[in-house]
C-alpha positions in Angstrom: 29.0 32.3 13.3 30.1 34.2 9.8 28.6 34.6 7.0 30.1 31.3 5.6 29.2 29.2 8.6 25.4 30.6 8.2 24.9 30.1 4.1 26.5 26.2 5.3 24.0 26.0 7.8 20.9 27.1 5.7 22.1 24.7 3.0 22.2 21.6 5.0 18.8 22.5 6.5 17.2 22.9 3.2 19.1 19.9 2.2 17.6 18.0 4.7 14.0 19.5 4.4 14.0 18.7 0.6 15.4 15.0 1.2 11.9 14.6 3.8 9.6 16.4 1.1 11.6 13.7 -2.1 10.4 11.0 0.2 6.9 12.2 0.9 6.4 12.5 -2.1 5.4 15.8 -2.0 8.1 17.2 -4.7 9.4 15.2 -7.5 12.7 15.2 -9.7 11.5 15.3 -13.3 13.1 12.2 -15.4 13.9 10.7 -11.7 13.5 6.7 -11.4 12.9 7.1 -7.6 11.5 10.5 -7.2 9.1 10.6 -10.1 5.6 13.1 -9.8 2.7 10.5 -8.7 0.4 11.4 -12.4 3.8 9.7 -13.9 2.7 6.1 -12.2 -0.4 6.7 -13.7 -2.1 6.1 -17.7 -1.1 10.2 -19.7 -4.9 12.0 -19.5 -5.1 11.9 -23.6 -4.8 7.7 -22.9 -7.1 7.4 -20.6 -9.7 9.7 -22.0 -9.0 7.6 -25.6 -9.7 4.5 -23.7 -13.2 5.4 -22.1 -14.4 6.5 -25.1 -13.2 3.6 -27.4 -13.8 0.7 -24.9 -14.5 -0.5 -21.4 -12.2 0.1 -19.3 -10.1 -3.7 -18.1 -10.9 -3.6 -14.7 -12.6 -5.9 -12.6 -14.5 -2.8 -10.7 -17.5 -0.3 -12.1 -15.7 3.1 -13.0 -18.7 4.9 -12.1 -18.3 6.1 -8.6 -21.7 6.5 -8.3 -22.7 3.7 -9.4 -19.9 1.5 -7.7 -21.0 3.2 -4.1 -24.8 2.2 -5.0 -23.5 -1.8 -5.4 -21.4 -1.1 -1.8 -24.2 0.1 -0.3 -26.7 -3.3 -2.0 -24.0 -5.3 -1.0 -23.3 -4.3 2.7 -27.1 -4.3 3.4 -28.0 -7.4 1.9 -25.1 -8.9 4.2 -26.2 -6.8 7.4 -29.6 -8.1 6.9 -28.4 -12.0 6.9 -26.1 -11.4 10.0 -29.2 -9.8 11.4 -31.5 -12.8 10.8 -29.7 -15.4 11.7 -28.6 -13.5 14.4 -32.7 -13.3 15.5 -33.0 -16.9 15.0 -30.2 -18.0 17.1 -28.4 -19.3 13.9 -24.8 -17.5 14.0 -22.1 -19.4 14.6 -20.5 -19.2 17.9 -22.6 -15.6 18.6 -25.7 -15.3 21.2 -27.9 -12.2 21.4 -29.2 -12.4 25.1 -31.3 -9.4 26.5 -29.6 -6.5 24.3 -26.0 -8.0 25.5 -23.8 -9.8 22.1 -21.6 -12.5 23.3 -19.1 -13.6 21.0 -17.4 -17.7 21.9 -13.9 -17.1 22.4 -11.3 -18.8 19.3 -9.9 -22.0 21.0 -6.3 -22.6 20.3 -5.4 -25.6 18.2 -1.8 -25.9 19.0 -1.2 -28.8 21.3 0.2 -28.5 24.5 3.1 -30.2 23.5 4.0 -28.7 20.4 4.0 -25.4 22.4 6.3 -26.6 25.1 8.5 -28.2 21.9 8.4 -25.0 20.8 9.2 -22.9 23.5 12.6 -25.7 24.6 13.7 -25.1 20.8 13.5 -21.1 21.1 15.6 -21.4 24.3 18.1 -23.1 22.5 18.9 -20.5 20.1 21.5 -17.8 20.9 20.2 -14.2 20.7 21.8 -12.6 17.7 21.5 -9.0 16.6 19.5 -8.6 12.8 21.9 -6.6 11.3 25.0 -8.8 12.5 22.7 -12.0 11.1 21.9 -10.0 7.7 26.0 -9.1 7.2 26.6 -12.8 8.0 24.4 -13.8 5.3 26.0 -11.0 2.9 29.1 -12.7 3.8 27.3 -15.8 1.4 25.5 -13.8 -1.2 27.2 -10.7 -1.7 24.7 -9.1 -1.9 25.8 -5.5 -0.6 28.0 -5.5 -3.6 25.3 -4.3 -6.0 24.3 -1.6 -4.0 27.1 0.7 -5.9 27.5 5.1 -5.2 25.6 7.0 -7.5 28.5 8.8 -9.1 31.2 6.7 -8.2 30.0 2.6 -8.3 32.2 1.7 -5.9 30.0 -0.5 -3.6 28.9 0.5 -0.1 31.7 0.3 2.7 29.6 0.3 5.5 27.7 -2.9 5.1 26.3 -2.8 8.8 24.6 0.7 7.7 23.6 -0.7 5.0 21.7 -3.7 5.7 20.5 -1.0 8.8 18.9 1.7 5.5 17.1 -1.9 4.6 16.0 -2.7 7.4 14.2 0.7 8.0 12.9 0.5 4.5 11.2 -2.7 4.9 9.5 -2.4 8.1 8.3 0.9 7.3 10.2 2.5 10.6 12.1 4.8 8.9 15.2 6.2 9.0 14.2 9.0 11.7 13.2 6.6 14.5 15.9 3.6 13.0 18.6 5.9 14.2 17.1 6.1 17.8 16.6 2.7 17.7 20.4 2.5 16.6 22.4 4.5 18.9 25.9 3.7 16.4 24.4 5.6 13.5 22.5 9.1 13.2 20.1 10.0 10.5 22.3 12.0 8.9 24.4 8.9 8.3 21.5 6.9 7.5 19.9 9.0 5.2 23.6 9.4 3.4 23.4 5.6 2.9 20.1 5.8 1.7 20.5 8.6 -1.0 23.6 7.6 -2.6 23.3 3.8 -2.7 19.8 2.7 -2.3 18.2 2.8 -5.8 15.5 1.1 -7.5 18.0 -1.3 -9.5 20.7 -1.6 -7.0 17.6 -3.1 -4.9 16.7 -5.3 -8.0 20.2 -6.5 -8.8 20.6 -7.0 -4.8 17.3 -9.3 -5.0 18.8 -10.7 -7.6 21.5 -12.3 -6.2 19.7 -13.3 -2.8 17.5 -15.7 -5.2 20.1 -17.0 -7.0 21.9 -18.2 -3.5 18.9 -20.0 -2.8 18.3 -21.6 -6.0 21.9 -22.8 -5.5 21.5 -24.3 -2.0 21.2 -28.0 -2.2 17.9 -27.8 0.3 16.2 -26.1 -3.2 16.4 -28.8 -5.2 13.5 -30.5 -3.2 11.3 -28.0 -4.6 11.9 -28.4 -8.3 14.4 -27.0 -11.0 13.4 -23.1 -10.2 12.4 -22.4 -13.5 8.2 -21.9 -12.1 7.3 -20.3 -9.4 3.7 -20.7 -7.2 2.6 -16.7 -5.8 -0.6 -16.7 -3.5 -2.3 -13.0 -2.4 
């Protein structure tokens, strides 16, 4: 290898070692969107210290930390000690204590025979489909991969199947390391290429974006109201 082939070859391998340390979080791109440094998430120091001083601070938690770890500790004991009485008495549901031996009552299943067996004759009637060739099918009705535009260029992402395959990693928390084993068609490097130039916070927004508005346009939404409200649960 020349002198060329081994300043490309370093490059790429600090190209890719940086990409992994962006991610981690462990370096940061000053005045980045997606790579910003982790104090930039969080109130400036002069703020905070301003905000102590003047007021309590709005959250539903002592600030204290010794303080909050003495309320733990009240509030874990006076629990273990009720477990532990009714536990003497014979008084917990579904437990028994029996000569130094804890025996907990198995959960019963409250599915119905029948509405497994249902269940299982509707599952055998669906055809086995791939995720990714499901996900392009429903991009076929949103158009969604449309928003997701090159960083330099906009022109929206050609490879809609590599796409939807970035997302995919992203949301399941696999990453894009073990999604291209997983994905013999595609290698990281590919991936990650993807990922870098077309995956952004607002492309992701705009993408969301249009996924709701194809379901607020479905006749089936209509039976839950005018979409103008919205009920969230934890």
């Amino acid at each position: 290898m020349n002198a060329f082939g081994r300043v490309a070859t370093l490059l790429r391998w600090k190209s890719g070692v940086c990409r992994r340390r962006l991610r981690a979080g462990d370096v940061w791109v000053a005045d980045s969107r997606q790579y910003r440094a982790f104090d930039e998430y969080l109130l400036p120091q002069p703020a905070w210290r301003a905000l102590r001083e003047t007021q309590p601070v709005p959250v539903a938690v002592e600030t204290a930390c010794a303080t909050y770890l003495d309320q733990q500790r009240q509030q874990v004991d006076q629990k273990m000690t009720k477990v532990a009485d009714l536990l003497a008495n014979d008084q917990l549901p579904d437990v028994r204590l029996h000569k130094g031996r804890l025996t907990i009552t198995p959960l019963r299943t409250t599915v119905p025979p029948a509405a497994e067996e249902l269940g299982r004759r509707a599952y055998e009637l669906l055809r086995w489909v791939r995720i990714t060739d499901l996900l392009v099918e429903v991009d076929e009705l949103t158009g969604m991969s449309r928003h997701f535009t090159h960083l330099h260029t906009g022109e929206p992402v050609k490879d809609v199947r590599a796409l939807y395959t970035v997302l995919l990693a992203e949301a399941t928390n696999l990453g894009l390391a073990k999604m291209a084993q997983a994905c013999p068609e595609y290698t990281y490097r590919q991936l990650a290429w993807i990922a870098d130039w077309y995956v952004r916070d607002e492309t992701c927004r705009h993408g969301l974006a249009s996924i709701i508005n194809a379901q607020h346009r479905h006749p089936v939404a209509a039976h839950w109201g005018e979409g103008t409200t919205s009920s969230s649960g934890d």
